[in-house]
N, C-alpha and C positions, 0 to 999 in steps of 0.2 A: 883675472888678476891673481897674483900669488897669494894664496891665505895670512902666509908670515906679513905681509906687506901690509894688510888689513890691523894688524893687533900690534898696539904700542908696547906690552912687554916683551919678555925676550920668551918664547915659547919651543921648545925644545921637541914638537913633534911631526913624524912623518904623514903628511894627509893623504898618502897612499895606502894609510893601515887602517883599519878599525876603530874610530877613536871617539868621544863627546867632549861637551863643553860650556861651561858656563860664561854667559855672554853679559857682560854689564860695562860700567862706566871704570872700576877699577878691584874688579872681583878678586887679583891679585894678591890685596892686599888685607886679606883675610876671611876671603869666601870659605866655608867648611865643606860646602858640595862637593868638591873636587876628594877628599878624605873620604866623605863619606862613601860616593860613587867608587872610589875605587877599591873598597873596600868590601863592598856588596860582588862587582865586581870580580874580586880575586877567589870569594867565598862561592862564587856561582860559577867558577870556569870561564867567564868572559873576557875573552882579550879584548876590551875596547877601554883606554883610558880617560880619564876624563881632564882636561886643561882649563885653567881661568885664564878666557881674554878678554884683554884691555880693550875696548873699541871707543874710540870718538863718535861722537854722535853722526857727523858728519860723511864717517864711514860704512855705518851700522845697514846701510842699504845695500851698500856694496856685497858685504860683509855676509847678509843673509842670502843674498844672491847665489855668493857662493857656494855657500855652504848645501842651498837646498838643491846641489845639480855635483854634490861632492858627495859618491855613494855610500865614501867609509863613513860619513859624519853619524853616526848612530841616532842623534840625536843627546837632549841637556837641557840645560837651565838657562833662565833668563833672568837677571839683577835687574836693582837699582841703576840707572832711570829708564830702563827699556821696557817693561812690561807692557805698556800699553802702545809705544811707538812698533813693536813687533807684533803683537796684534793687528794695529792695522796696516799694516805690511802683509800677514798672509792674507785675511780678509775672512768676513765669515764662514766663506764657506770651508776653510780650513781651521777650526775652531769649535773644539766640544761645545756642549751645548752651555755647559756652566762657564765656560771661558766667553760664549758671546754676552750672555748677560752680565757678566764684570765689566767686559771689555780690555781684559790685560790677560798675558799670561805668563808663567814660569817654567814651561816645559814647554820642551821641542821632541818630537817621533815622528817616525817616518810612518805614512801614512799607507794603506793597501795598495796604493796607486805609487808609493814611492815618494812623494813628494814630502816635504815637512809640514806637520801638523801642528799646532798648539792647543795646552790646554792649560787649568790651574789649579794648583792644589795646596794654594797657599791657605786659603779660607777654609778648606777643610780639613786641615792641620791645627789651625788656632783654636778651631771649635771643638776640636775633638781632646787638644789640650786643657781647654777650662772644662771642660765637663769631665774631663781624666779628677781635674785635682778641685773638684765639687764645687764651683761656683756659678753654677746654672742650675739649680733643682726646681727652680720655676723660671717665669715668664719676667725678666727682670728689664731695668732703664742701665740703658748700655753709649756711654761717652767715649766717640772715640775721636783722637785727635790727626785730621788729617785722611786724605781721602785718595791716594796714587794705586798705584799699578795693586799695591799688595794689599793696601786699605781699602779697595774695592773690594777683592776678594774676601777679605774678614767679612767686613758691614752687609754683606750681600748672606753670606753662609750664617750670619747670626739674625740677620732679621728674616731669615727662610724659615729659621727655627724659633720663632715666634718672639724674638726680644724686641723689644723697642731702642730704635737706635738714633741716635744724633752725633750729628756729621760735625766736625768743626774747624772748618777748611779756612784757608787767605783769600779765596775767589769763590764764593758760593754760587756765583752765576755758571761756573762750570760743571758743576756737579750737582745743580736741583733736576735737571732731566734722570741723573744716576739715581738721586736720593728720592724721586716719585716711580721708581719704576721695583725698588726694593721695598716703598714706603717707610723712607726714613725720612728724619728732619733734618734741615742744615739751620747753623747758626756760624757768622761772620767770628775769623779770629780775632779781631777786636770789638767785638760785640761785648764787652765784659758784663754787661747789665743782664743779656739773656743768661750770660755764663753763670753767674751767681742767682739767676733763677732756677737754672737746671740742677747747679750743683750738690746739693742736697740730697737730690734724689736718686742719684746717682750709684747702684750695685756693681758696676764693672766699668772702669777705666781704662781703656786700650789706645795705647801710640804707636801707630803707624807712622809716624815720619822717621825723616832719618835724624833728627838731633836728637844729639848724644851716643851716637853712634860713634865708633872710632875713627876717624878721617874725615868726618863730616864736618863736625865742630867742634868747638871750644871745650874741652873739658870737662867742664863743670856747668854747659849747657844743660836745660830741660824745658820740657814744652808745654810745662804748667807751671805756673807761680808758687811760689812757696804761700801767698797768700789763698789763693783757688785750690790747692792743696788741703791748706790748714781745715778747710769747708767740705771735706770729703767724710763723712762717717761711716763706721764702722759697723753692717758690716761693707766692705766693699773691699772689692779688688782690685789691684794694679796693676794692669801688664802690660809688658811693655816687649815687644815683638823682635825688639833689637835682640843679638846674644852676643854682639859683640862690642863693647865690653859687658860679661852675663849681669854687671852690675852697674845699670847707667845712676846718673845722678836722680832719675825720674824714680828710680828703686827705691833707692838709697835713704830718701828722704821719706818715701812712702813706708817703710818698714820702721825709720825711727817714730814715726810716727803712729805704729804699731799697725799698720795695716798690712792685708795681704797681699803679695808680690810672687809674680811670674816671670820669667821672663821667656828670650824665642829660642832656648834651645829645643825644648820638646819641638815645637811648632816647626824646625827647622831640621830636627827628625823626621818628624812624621811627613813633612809635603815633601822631603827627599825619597820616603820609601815607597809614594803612592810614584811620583812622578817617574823612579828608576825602572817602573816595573810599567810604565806608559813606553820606555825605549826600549826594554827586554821583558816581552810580557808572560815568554818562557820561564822567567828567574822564577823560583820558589820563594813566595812570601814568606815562610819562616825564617829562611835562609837570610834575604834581603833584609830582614829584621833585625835579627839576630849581629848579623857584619858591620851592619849601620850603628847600633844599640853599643856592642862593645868597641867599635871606635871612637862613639860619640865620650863614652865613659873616658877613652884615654885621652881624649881633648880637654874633656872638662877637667880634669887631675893636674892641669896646667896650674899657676902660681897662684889666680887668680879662683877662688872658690864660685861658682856659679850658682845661683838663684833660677833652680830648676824645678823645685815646688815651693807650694802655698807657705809662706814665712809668717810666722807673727814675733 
């Protein structure tokens, strides 16, 4: 089947050349990958560009099909809500090793044998972001809100690294097998009674979902209460993995209330440069740093000021 016929935007490239792509539900409409990637790209000699496509879920079968029997596809990314439906799609035995224990991934390379691979490098993005801007200098109680493709990947690379973490998902039954295999806890999203037992003790708050994201929801969405908020002390951190918009309402309120806030552009640096150099593993990590790091600065110089370290 024709690739075009696959993606519901209107994608403007030839798949007889060189190219990648980040694959999600509507990456379109304000994935950075594509910026980033080509930017790394231009600075490394590579002609392979990178394109956001739209795919229905419906398609997403098709779609990979294609793709992993389409020699130019270089390889890319994988969004919001495919990360773990494309996992099991290639199936383990195409799957680093930290991508089978999540069970979701964000990157796609061609594998020695040619076929596409996946792995993830979303969770060791996040981690290496709280520890960049000093909120793990010990073994701390880690809440994080929500448990998919890329909240696997965090919960799993923070409780590798000795924190204690709790899950706080809508269907706990789906993810107590994930949450004993990491040894973390779950507690039900309207559990409020555990909620405000936990909440206290709580050193780092992390949102994995998508509310408050841009397209997602409401505006003025967030996925804690302004009262389970109010219960959070200091000291503790907020981060919240979204960067689009770099200041969701889950920030916003965390900072007036004097606490510290992150948010996912580091995180969305750094699992771009681990991930671009899984599809070109020729590229020079300085290089790839360097193109990614000053694109990412001309993105962020946009209207809207970004919450890219520790705020008080």
């Amino acid at each position: 089947m024709n690739l075009h016929a696959l993606i519901e935007n209107h994608c403007d490239f030839d798949p007889t050349r060189p190219f990648t792509a980040i694959i999600g539900a509507s990456p379109s409409r304000g994935a950075r990958s594509p910026s980033l990637w080509n930017a790394a790209a231009e600075r490394c000699g590579i002609d392979a560009p990178m394109f956001a496509f739209d795919v229905n879920h419906d398609k997403l079968t098709a779609l990979l099909q294609e793709l992993d029997t389409t020699a130019s596809f270089r390889g890319g990314a994988v969004t919001t809500p495919y990360k773990e439906a494309v996992a099991a799609w290639l199936g383990e035995h195409r799957l680093t090793a930290t991508a089978r224990d999540i069970g979701a991934v964000n990157c796609l390379f061609r594998g020695t044998d040619g076929r596409l691979q996946g792995a993830n490098t979303d969770g060791e993005g996040a981690l290496a972001c709280v520890r960049e801007h000093g909120s793990l200098s010990a073994p701390i109680n880690v809440l994080q809100l929500g448990a998919g493709g890329a909240g696997k990947a965090v919960a799993t690379c923070f409780a590798h690294a000795g924190h204690h973490v709790t899950l706080r998902v809508r269907q706990p039954q789906k993810v107590k097998a994930f949450a004993r295999r990491i040894g973390a806890d779950v507690i039900a999203w309207e559990d409020h009674h555990a909620l405000g037992d936990l909440i206290g003790t709580i050193r780092l708050l992390i949102n994995t979902t998508t509310v408050g994201m841009t397209g997602h929801t409401t505006p003025e969405a967030s996925p804690l209460s302004r009262a389970h908020l109010a219960q959070l002390t200091d000291p503790c951190t907020v981060y919240d993995i979204i960067y689009d918009p770099p200041l969701t309402p889950l920030l916003a309120e965390a900072a007036q209330r004097g606490l510290a806030t992150l948010n996912g552009t580091c995180m969305n640096l750094r699992q771009a440069i681990i991930a671009f150099r899984y599809a070109f593993p020729a590229a020079p990590l300085a290089a790839v740093t360097e193109a990614m790091a000053t694109r990412r600065r001309a993105l962020d110089s946009g209207p809207t000021e970004p919450v890219t370290t520790l705020t008080r």
